[in-house]
N, C-alpha and C positions, 0 to 999 in steps of 0.2 A: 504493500500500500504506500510507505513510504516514497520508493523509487517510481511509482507512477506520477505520485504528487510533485515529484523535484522534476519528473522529465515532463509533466505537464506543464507546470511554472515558465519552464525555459522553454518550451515553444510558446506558449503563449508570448515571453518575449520576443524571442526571433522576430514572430509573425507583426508583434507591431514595429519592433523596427525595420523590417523591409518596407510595411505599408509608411513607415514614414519616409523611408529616402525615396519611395514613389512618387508621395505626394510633396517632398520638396524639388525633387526633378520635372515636377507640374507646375512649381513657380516661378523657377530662372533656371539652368543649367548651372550657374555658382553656388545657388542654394545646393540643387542634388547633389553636386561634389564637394562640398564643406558640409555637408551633414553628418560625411562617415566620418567626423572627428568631433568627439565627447563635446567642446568648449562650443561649438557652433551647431553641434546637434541643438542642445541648450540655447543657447540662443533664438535658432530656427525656430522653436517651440513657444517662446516669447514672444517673439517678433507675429509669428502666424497664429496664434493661436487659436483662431478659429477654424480655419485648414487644420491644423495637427492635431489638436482635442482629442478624436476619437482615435489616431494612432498611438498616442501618449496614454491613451486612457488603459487601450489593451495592453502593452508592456507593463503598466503598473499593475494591471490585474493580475496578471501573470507573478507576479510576486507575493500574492498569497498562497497559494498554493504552495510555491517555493520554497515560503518559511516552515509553513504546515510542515512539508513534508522535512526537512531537515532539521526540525525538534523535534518529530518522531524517531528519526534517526537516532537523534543524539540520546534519546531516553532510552535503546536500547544495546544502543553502538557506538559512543561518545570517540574511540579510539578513529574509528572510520571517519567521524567528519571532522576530527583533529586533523588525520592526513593529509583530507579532502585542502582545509582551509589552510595546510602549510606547505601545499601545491609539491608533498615529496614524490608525488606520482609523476611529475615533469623530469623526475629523474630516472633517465632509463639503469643507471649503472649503480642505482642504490639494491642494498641487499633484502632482498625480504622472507622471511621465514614464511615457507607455504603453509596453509589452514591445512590441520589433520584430523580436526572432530565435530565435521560439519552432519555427524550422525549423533551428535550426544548432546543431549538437551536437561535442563533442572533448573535449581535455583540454591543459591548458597545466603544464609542469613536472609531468607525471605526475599532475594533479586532474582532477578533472570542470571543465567551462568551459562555462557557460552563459549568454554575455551577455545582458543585457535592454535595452540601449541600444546603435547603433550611429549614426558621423553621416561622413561624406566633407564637410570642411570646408575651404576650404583647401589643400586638396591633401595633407590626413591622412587617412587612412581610420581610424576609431577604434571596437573593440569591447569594450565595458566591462559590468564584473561587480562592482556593490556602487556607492551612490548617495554614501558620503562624501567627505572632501576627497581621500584614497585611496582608489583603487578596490585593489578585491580582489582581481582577475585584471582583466588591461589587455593589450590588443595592437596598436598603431599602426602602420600603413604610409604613409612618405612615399611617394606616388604624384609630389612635384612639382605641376607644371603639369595642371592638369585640365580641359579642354573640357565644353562645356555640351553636353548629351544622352548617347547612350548612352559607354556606356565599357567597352574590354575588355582586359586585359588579360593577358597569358600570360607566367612567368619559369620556367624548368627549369634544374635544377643546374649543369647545365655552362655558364649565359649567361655571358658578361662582363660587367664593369661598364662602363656605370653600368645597374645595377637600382636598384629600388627600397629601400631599409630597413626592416627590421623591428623593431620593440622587443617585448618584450616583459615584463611587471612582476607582481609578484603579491606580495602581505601575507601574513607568516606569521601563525600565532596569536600568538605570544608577538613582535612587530616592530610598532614604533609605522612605523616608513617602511621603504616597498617595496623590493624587489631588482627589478633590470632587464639584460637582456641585449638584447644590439644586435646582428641577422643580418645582414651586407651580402652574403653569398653561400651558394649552395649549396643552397639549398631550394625549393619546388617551391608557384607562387601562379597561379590559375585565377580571375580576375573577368569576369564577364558580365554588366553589369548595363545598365536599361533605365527610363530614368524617368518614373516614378509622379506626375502632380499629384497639390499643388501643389510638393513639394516633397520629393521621393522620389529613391532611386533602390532597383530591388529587381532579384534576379536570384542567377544561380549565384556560390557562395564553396568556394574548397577552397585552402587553405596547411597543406601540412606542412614542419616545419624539421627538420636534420638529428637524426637518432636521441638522441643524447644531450639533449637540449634535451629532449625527449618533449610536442614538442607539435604538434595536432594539429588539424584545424580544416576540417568540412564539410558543407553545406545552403545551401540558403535563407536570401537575408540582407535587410535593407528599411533604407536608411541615411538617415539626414535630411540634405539637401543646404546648412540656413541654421538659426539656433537660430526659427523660427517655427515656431506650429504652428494648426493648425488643426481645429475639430469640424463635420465635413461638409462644406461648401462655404466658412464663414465661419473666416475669422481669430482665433483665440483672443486677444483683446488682455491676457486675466487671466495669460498664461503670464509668467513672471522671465527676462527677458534682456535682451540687448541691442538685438538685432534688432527687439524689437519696442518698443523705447521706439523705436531710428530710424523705423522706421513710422508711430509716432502724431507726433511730431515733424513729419516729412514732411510726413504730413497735414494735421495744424494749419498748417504754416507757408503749402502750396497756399492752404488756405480763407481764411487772413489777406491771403495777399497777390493775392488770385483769377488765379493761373495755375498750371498744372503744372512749367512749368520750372522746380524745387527742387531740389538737391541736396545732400542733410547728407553733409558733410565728416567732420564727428567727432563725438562727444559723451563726455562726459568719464564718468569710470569709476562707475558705480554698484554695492556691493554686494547682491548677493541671499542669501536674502529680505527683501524691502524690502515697505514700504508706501506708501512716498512720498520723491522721489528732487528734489532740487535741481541743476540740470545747468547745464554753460556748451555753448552750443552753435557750431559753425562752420559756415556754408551760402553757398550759393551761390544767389539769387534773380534770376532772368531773366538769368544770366551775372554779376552783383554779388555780390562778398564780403560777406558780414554776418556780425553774432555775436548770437547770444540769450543770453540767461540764464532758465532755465524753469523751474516747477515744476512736475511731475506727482504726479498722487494715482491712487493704485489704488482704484476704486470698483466697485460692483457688475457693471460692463459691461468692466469692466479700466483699465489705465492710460491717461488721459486729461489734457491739460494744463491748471492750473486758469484758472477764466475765459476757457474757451475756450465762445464763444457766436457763433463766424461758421458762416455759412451753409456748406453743402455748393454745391462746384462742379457745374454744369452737366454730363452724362454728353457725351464729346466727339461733334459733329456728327458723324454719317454720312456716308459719301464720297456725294456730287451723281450720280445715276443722269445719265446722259450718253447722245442716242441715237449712233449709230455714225458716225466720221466718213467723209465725202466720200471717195471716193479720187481725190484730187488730192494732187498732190508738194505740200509744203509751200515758201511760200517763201523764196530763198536767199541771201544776198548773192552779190557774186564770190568765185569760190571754192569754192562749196558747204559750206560750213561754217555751223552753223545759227546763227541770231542770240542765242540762249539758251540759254548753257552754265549748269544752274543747280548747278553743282558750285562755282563762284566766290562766293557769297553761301550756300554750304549752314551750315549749323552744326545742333545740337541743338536748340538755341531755338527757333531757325525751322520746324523737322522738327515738335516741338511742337504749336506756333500753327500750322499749315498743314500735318495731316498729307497732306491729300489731294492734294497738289500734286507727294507724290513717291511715292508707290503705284506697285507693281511695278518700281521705278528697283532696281537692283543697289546695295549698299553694306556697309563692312564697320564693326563693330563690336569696340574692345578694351575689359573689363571690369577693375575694379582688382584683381583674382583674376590678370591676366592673360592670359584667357580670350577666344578671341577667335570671333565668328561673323559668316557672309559667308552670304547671302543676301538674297533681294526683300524690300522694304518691305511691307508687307502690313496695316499700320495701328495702329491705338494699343486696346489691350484698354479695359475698363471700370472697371480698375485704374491705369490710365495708361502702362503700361507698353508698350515695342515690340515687336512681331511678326516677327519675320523669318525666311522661308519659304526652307530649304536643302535642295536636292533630293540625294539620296544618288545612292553612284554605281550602285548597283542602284536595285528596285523601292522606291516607296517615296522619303518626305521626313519633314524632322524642323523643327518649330516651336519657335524661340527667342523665349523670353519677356525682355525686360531692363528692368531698374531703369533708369528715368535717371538716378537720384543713383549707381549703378554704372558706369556705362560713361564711360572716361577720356577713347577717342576716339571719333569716328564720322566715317567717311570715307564718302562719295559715289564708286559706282567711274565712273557715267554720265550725262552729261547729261542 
């Protein structure tokens, strides 16, 4: 309703300012071409005003509707016609965070609550309304410890603790900082989610808290699982975070030092929006500690570190087609116990440099999130990243993707 009122408004104006520069090109030819300028538009409407009245009249009508409908707006969408009136949309190269819970509707402290950003980070699940240093309406759930794939979880009034926490925050009009209340029990939270490459999860959302609180919360939700983001298949490098300076970082430092075994440690705090960021870096190359100090510049293709002109690595070899072997026992010392346990030299490094040597071997994997996944090896993506294939206990298996610079340990369960 809103946006028919605003785009009504504005035709109604067009429409009388063409019928005016009509009818001042009916009084002289200098009138019709001094009219398309504000200072003599005004004028012309003085001077004739009997001619112009009913042109002047429609444009000005046109301007209630226009209001109408843009305090509609603002009473439910105040963030959108902030935009609107700080003209950031004439910026093609400003960054914008895409709507992901255009499925999830309620109300928080008795308002409308319509987040536009969600992300499971962490082991916070966060859904936020308004883009400044305050959000506007805010609702965070400690989930804790969160496993890599799907995730479900169910809390009804009567659990005990430990559940999970809920906060919830919201800005008045007149409140430079937010109010927040803290649920640790009594309320009713439904998650079903199932994840989305590359870095998703989406699925059922439904929390309500108890009656006084009046808030309320459910649909469809799509959370971002890491601050990356991506258009289509390719990695957005131009997005502002952190995540993805670690990324380019990463990458540089593979190509400099021609292997994958990389993994950044830290890198020191950058504010956003930036252009260009000077960083100390801590890594770890082939199992050695080292430190960078870098510069990165945000250029047309996104952030990238300067003087960075090495080559791209090699796409890793494919596993060696093998025909079937013999069936004959293998041989055994005394004992029968085989002569190569390769769990006594396994490491990361090696996994690496040699994935193919341990393809379909059982191992588990802990991530610095925590996180931990046990399944076959199953080889090294195109991203360099590991594969590892966990059959569920129904129908059905789930494929874990991991960072090497993530993962703290990785254990070997078989020879």
């Amino acid at each position: 309703m809103d946006a028919l009122l605003i785009l009504g408004g504005l035709l109604l104006i067009f429409a009388g300012a063409v019928w005016l520069v009509v009818l001042a090109f009916g009084t002289s030819l200098l009138w019709g071409v001094g009219v398309m300028l504000p200072p003599i538009t005004l004028a012309y409407v003085v001077r004739h005003w009997h001619t112009a009245r009913k042109a002047a009249g429609l444009s000005a009508l046109g301007f209630i509707p226009l209001v109408v409908g843009l305090s509609l707006l603002a009473n439910h969408d105040p963030d959108r016609v902030a935009a609107i009136f700080s003209l950031e949309w004439l910026n093609a190269g400003a960054q914008v965070e895409q709507p992901l819970l255009a499925e999830l509707k309620g109300e928080l402290d008795g308002r409308p609550f319509n987040p536009r950003v969600g992300r499971l980070i962490n082991g916070v699940l966060t859904l936020r309304e308004g883009d400044d240093l305050f959000a506007r309406q805010e609702v965070n759930i400690s989930l804790g410890s969160v496993a890599s794939g799907a995730l479900r979880v169910d809390v009804l009034p009567q659990d005990p603790a430990p559940i999970p926490e809920v906060e919830i925050s919201w800005l008045g009009l007149d409140q430079e900082l937010p109010e927040a209340r803290r649920i640790r029990k009594g309320y009713t939270l439904h998650l079903d989610l199932l994840p989305v490459p590359p870095n998703k999860l989406a699925g059922d959302f439904h929390l309500v808290l108890p009656a006084h609180y009046q808030t309320t919360l459910s649909g469809r939700v799509e959370l971002y699982t890491d601050e990356l983001r991506y258009r289509g298949d390719q990695l957005d490098l131009s997005h502002d975070s952190a995540d993805t300076l670690r990324y380019v970082i990463r990458d540089y430092l593979q190509r400099r030092f021609k292997t994958r075994a990389v993994e950044v440690e830290s890198v020191s705090t950058v504010s956003f929006p930036a252009q260009e960021a000077a960083v100390a870096v801590k890594a770890k190359v082939d199992g050695a500690p080292a430190q960078f100090d870098l510069d990165l510049r945000k250029q047309d293709a996104g952030w990238a570190v300067e003087l960075d002109d090495y080559a791209a690595l090699p796409p890793p070899a494919p596993p060696v087609a093998t025909t079937a072997p013999e069936k004959t026992k293998p041989s055994q010392p005394q004992g029968g116990v085989s002569r190569v346990d390769r769990r006594q030299r396994f490491s990361l490094a090696r996994l690496l440099r040699e994935p193919e040597k341990y393809e379909r071997l059982l191992m588990r994997a802990q991530t610095k999130r925590g996180n931990v996944a046990q399944g076959r090896f199953i080889g090294i993506d195109r991203e360099g990243n590991l594969s590892i294939e966990h059959f569920l206990k129904g129908a059905g298996q789930a494929t874990y993707n991991l960072v090497p610079s993530d993962i703290v340990r990785l254990e070997l369960l078989e020879p």
